[in-house]
C-alpha positions in Angstrom: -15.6 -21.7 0.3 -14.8 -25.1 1.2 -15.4 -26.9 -2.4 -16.6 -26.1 -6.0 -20.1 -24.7 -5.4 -20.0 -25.1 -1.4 -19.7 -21.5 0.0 -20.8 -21.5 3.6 -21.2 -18.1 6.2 -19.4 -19.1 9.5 -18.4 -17.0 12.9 -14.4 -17.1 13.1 -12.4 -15.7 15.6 -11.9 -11.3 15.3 -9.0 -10.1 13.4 -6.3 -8.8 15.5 -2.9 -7.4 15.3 -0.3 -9.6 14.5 2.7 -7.4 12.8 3.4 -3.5 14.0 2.6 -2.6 10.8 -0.8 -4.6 10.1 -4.4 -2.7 10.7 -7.8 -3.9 11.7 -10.4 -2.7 8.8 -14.2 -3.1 9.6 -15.7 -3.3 6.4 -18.7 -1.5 5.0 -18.7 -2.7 1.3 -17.3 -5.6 0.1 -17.8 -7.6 -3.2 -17.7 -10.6 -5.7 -15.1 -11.0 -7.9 -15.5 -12.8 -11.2 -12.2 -14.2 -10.7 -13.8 -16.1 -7.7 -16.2 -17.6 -10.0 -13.1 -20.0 -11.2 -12.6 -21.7 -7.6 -16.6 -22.1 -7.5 -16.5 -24.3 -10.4 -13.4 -26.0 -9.2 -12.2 -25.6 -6.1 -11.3 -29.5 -4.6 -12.5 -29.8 -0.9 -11.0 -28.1 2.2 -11.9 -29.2 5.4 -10.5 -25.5 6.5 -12.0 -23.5 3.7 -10.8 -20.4 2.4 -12.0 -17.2 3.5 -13.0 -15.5 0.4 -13.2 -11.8 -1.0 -10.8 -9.5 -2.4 -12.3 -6.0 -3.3 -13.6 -3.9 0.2 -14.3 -0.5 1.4 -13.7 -0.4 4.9 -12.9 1.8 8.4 -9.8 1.3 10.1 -10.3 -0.3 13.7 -6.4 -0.3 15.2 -3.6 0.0 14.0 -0.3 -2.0 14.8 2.8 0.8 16.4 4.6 1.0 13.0 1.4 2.4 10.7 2.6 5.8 10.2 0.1 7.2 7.3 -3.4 5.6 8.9 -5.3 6.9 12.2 -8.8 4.6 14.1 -12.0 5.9 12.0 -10.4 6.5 8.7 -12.3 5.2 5.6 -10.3 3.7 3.1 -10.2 1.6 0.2 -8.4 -2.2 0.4 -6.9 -3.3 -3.3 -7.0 -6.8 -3.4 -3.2 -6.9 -3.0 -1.6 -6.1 -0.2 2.1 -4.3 -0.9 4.6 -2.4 1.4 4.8 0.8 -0.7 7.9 1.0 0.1 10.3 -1.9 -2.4 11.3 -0.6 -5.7 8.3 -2.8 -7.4 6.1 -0.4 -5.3 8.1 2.8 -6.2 7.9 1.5 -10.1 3.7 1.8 -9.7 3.8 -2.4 -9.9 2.3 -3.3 -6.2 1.5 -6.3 -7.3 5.1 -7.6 -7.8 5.7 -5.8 -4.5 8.8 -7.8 -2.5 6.2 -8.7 0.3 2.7 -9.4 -1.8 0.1 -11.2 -0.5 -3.4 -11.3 -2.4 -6.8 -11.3 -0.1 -8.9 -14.4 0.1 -6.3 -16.5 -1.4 -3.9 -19.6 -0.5 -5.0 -19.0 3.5 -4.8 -15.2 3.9 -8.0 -13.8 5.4 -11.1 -12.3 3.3 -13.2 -9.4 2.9 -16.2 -11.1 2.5 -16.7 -10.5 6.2 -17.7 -8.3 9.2 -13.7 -7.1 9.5 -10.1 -8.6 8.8 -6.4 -7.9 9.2 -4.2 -5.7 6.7 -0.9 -6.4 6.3 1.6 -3.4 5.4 -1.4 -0.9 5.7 0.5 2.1 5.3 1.2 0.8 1.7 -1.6 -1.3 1.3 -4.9 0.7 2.1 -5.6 3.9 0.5 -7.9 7.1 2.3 -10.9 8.3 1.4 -12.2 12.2 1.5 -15.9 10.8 2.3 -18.1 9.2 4.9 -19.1 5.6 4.7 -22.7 6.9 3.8 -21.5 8.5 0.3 -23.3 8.1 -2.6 -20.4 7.4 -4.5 -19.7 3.8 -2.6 -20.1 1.8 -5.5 -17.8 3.6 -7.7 -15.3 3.7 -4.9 -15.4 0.4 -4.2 -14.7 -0.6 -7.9 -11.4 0.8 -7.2 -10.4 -1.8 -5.6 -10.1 -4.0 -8.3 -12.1 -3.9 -11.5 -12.2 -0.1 -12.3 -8.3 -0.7 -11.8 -8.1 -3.7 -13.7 -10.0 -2.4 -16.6 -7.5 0.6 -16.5 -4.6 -1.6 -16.2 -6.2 -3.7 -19.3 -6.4 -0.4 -21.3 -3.0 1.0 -20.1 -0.9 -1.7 -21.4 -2.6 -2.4 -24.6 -1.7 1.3 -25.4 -5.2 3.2 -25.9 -4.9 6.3 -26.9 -6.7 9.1 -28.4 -8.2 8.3 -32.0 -7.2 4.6 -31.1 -9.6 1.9 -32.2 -10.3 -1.0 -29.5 -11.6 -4.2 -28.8 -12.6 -5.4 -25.2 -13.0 -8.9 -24.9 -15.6 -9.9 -22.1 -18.7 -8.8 -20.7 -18.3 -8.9 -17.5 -17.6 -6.0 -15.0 -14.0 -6.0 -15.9 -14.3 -5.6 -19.6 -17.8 -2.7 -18.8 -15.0 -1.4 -16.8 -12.5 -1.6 -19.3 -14.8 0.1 -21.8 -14.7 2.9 -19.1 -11.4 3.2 -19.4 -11.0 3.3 -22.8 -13.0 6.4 -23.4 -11.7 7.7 -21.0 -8.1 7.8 -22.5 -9.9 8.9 -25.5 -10.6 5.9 -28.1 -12.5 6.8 -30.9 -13.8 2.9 -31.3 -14.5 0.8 -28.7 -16.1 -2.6 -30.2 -17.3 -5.1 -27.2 -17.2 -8.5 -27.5 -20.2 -10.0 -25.4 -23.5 -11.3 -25.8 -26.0 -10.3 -22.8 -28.1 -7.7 -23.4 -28.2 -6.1 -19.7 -24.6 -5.6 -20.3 -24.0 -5.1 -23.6 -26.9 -1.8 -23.1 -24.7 -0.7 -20.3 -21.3 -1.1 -22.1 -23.0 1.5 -24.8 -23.8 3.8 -21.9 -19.9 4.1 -21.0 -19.1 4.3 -24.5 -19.0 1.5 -26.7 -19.4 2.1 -30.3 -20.0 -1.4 -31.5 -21.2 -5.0 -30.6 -19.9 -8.2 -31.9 -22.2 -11.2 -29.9 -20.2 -14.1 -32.7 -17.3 -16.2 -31.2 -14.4 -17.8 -32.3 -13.5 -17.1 -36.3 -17.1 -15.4 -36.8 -16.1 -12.9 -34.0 -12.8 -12.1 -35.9 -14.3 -11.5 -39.5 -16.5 -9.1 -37.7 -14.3 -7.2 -36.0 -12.2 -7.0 -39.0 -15.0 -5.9 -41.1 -15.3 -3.3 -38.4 -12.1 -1.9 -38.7 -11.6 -1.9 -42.3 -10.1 -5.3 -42.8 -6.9 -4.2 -39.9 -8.0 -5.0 -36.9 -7.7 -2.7 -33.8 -4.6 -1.2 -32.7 -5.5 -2.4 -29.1 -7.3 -5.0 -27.0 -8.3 -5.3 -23.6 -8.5 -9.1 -22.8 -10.7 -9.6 -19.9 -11.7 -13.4 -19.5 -8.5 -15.5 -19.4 -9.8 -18.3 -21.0 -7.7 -19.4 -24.2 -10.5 -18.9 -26.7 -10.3 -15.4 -25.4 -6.7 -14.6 -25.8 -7.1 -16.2 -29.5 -9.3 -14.3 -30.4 -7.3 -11.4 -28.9 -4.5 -11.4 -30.7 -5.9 -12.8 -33.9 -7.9 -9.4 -33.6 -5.2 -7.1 -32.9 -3.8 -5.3 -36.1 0.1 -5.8 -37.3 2.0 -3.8 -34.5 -1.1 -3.5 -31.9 -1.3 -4.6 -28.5 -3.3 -7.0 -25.9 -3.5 -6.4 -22.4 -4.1 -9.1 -20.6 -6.1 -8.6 -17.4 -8.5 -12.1 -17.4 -6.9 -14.6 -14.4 -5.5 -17.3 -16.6 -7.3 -20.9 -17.2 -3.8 -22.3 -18.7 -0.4 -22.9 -19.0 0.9 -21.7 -21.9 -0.1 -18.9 -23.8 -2.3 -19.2 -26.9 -1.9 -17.3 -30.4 2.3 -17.2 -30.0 2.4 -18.1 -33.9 0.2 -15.1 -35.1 1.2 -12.6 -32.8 4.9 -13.0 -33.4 4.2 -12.4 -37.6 2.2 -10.0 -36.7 4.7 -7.9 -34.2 1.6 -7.7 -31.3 2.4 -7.1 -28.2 0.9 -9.3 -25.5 1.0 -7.9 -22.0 -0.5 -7.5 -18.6 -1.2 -9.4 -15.4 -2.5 -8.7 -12.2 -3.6 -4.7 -11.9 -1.6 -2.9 -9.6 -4.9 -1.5 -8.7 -3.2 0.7 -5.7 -1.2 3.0 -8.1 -3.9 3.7 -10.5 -5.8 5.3 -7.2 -4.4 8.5 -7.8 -5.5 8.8 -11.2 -9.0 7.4 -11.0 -10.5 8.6 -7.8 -11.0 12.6 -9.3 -12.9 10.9 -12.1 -15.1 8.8 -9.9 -15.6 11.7 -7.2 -16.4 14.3 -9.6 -18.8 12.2 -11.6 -17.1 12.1 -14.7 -17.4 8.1 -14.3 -19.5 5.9 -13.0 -18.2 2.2 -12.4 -20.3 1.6 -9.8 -23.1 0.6 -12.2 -21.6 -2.6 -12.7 -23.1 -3.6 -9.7 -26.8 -4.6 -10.2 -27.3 -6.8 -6.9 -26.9 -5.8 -3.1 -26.6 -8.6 -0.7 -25.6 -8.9 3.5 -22.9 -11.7 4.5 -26.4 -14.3 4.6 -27.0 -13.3 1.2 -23.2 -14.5 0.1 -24.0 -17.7 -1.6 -27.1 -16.9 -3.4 -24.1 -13.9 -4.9 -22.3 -16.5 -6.3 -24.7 -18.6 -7.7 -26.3 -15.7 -9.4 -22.8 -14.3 -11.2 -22.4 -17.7 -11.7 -25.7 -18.1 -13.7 -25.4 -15.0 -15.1 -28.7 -13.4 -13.2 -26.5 -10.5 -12.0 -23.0 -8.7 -13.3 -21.8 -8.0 -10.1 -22.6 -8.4 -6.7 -22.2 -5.9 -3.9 -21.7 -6.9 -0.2 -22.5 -5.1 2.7 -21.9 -6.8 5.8 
């Protein structure tokens, strides 16, 4: 991407080792992130560009002296974060915070919108797979590197629990994924907040309950009206923008929580007077997709969920810009990548 709507497909130079502990991954499936919508409305020019592309499937090529846990020709998945596995943040399940973090296709580090690229700290970065690059299940697998985990992560720290009633603000493959996740950890209500149809018919499919398509203080009296004048005890806020966290917390119920999974479009945080009188608890940040791995891939392997669905367009490396231009008019949910 070298400016706000300018995303080219250029030959670079082969990823290499650089550190003894780094890998080469070829990948097979790669993706577009919403979150990578943001710079494509306002990214300022780069003569250099920024390789782009966080979420990937991929095989591993080499492997530096010090990878331990990895061998050539093993499948694996890449979280968009990269984390030693070894610092206390990493021990704590937070590999995001990790003491040596480094997030793909941003500030200069290498993408996975590509044919390959280098993994730093692969032993604690990249995570194996018990199935061949050809499996079915590819979609769903790859959605574990980032929005099946960030959905989670959404639904983890804004407390859902059985019988719980929830709110999941956004409509995008995040918040479908969110909706996952919170039947999943057993919510009796799940009320999404969106207004296209492809997605709000496949946010019913994973277990939605109710729609509210209104915005702003017309979504709020609905949701209230929904949940018996309360609100919900938790809310999965999955856009970033400061309408949406508003409306978050202003649909929370006294003592409920928000989790906060939507990359941020400002400085300070909205609603601080409403959610202090009304004792929510306002959480989150980025998933640490690479701990929830354990947890999730039984689910996805077994068939008990299917995240994959969020995907609705497949496209090679050529195909790249048309992607973005299509999440960005809204034309497609999520687009898949296969070099």
């Amino acid at each position: 991407m070298y400016a706000a709507g300018d995303v080219q497909v250029q030959q670079v130079a082969d990823p290499s080792i650089v550190e003894p502990t780094d890998a080469v991954m070829r990948v097979v499936r790669a993706c577009i992130c919403g979150s990578d919508l943001w710079p494509y409305h306002s990214m300022e020019r780069s003569e250099a560009g920024q390789s782009m592309g966080h979420e990937a499937i991929g095989v591993v090529e080499d492997i530096g002296d010090d990878v331990r846990t990895l061998k050539r020709g093993d499948l694996v998945v890449m979280p968009f974060a990269s984390s030693d596995g070894t610092c206390e943040f990493c021990h704590d399940g937070l590999n995001t915070a990790c003491v040596h973090v480094g997030f793909f296709g941003n500030n200069g580090t290498n993408g996975a919108q590509a044919e390959a690229l280098r993994i730093p700290f692969a032993d604690g970065t990249l995570y194996p797979l018990p199935v061949a690059e050809d499996d079915a299940l590819m979609p769903s697998l790859l959605t574990l590197s980032d929005v099946m985990g960030t959905g989670h992560h959404a639904a983890v720290v804004s407390k859902v629990g059985p019988g719980k009633t929830v709110a999941v603000v956004g409509d995008g493959a995040v918040g479908l994924c969110g909706v996952i996740a919170a039947k999943r950890l057993g919510a009796e209500q799940i009320i999404i907040l969106g207004r296209h149809e492809d997605r709000i018919a496949l946010a019913r499919d994973f277990g939605a309950t109710d729609v509210v398509s209104e915005r702003g203080a017309e979504a709020v009296e609905r949701v209230r009206q929904l949940t018996g004048g309360h609100g919900v005890h938790s809310v999965l806020e999955c856009v970033g923008l400061d309408q949406a966290v508003e409306t978050s917390i202003q649909i929370a119920r006294p003592g409920g929580a928000v989790g906060r999974v939507g990359v941020p479009q400002h400085e300070l945080l909205p609603g601080a007077t409403p959610s202090f009188f009304k004792n929510v608890t306002v959480g989150g940040g980025p998933a640490p997709v690479r701990a929830y791995v354990d947890e999730l891939l039984p689910d996805v392997l077994e068939g008990r969920i299917e995240p994959g669905r969020v995907f609705d367009r497949n496209v090679d490396l050529d195909g790249v810009p048309d992607g973005y231009r299509a999440m960005d008019e809204r034309d497609s949910i999520k687009v898949m990548v296969t070099p």
